[in-house]
C-alpha positions, 0 to 999 in steps of 0.5 A: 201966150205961147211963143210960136215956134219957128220952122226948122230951117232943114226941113224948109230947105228940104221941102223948098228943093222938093218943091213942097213949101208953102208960102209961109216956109218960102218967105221964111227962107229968103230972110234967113238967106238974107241974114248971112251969105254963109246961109246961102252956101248952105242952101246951094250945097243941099240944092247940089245934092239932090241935084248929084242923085236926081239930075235929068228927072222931070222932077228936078227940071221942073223945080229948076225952072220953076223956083231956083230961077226965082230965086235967082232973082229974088237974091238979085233984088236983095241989097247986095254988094256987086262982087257978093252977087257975083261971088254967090252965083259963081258959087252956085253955077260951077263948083259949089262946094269944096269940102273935107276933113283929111284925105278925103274931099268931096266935089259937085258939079252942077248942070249950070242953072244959073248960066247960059255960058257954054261948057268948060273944060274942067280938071280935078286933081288929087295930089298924093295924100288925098283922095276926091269924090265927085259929081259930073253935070249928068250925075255920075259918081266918081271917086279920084284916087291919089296922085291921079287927075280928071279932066271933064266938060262942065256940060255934056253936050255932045253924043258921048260923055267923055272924061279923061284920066290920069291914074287910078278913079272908080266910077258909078256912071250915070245909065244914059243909052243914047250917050255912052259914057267914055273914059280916055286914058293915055292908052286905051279907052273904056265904053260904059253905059250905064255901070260901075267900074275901077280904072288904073293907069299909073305912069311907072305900070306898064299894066291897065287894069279895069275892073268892073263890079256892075253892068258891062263895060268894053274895052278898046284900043286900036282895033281891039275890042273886049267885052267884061262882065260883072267880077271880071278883070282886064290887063291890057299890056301897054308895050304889046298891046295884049289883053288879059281878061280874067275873074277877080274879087272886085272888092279888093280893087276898089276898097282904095275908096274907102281908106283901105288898100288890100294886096295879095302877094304882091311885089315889094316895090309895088306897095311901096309906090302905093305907100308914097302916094297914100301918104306923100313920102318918099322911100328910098330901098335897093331895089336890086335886093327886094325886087323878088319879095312879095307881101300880102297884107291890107294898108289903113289909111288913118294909121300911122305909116310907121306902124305899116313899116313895123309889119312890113319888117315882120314879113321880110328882112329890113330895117328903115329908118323915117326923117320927115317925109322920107322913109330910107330902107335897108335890106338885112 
């Protein structure tokens, strides 16, 4: 007699989420998330996932009610240890995942199916070194450059959207008329609807730039108000409150996200800080006798930072010289 074969359990979970699996599929997932609760971690990151690209759709508010409740209350009937439960559901209900290899981590929010409590203030932080990916409650997409922080409600619930940021993040907003999106920076404030757009606020600059790649964003500060279109750039000065709005090839500001940093006759002691956050070391250099060199080039992430330095050598007159996470520069 031939051995019945088994469903694969991704393709339950993916027709479970769907709200497409039949009786028998149902029952086969719960007594796989009975098996081990790493099954269950699993099941709520793929939940999460689609929850990050389909939030606030009929579709999904229907499942939601419909079958993660059951579940809900299926897992609360299982023979479990009370602090495992709770573990489980705190997992589901507020930061599901964290995972990553390297630099990269990748964080999602979900919209609180399992909780009724009212929204928290979040921070998500990534130290130099490190790059972050996350998902907001209304499923828009944000990438943290290094050295940069994000505060956010775990819900929105207000007539707004309001993040506040420290550094440098790109973001992929989630179009919602009725509640614009706003990100706060220590300085100014940028309006979107629905877009996608870079922001970069480095404590050393005195510059703001945001850099917008779809749909239209404005700027304000104060009493200032400007609009930007697609490949346009704004450079708001912190010290005169001036703005600069200028055309830009948007790639070059927004490949940070993807390991790659490109600059275009830039000043030394501005990739030099580029340096020390992408890879968390410190560069002493006479600053008196390199202020006026400018390079062009591209920075790799996953090379090796004395690779860079061997460029950089090539391009103006240097020595260095790397002892642990400290890198000393001498001008020839």
């Amino acid at each position: 007699m031939e051995k019945q074969k088994l469903p694969n359990i991704s393709q339950v979970i993916q027709k479970y989420i769907l709200g497409n699996a039949s009786k028998e599929e149902q029952q086969f997932l719960y007594d796989w998330l009975n098996k081990n609760p790493e099954n269950r971690k699993m099941l709520f990151y793929e939940k999460d996932l689609f929850e990050a690209s389909q939030l606030g759709s009929e579709t999904l508010n229907k499942i939601e009610v419909q079958q993660w409740i059951e579940l809900q209350n299926r897992i609360s009937r299982q023979e479990l240890k009370p602090n495992r439960l709770i573990k489980v559901l705190r997992i589901a209900a507020v930061i599901l995942i964290t995972f990553g290899v390297g630099w990269m981590g990748h964080y999602f929010y979900a919209s609180g199916v399992f909780s009724n409590k009212q929204a928290e203030l979040k921070y998500v932080e990534a130290t130099k070194g490190q790059i972050k990916e996350i998902f907001l409650a209304d499923g828009t997409h944000v990438w943290l450059n290094y050295d940069s922080k994000l505060s956010f409600p775990s819900q929105f619930t207000a007539n707004n959207r309001q993040v506040e940021l420290q550094g440098e993040a790109f973001f992929e907003v989630t179009a919602n008329e009725e509640k614009p999106f706003l990100v706060k920076t220590k300085n100014h404030t940028v309006k979107v609807v629905g877009t996608k757009f870079n922001i970069c606020e480095y404590p050393e600059s005195k510059i703001i730039e945001t850099t917008l790649v779809e749909g239209k964003v404005k700027i304000i500060s104060g009493n200032i108000f400007k609009d930007l279109l697609p490949g346009q750039q704004s450079s708001f000065n912190t010290e005169t409150s001036q703005i600069r709005i200028s055309k830009k090839d948007f790639e070059i500001y927004t490949a940070w996200k993807d390991g790659r940093y490109e600059f275009r006759n830039e000043p030394i002691g501005k990739v030099f800080k580029i340096v020390e956050r992408w890879w968390d070391v410190k560069i002493n250099y006479p600053e008196d006798k390199l202020k006026n060199e400018r390079i062009s080039g591209v920075l790799k992430r996953h090379k090796p930072v004395g690779q860079l330095f061997e460029l950089i050598k090539q391009l103006i007159p240097i020595e260095y010289e790397i002892k642990n996470d400290e890198i000393t520069v001498t001008s020839k």
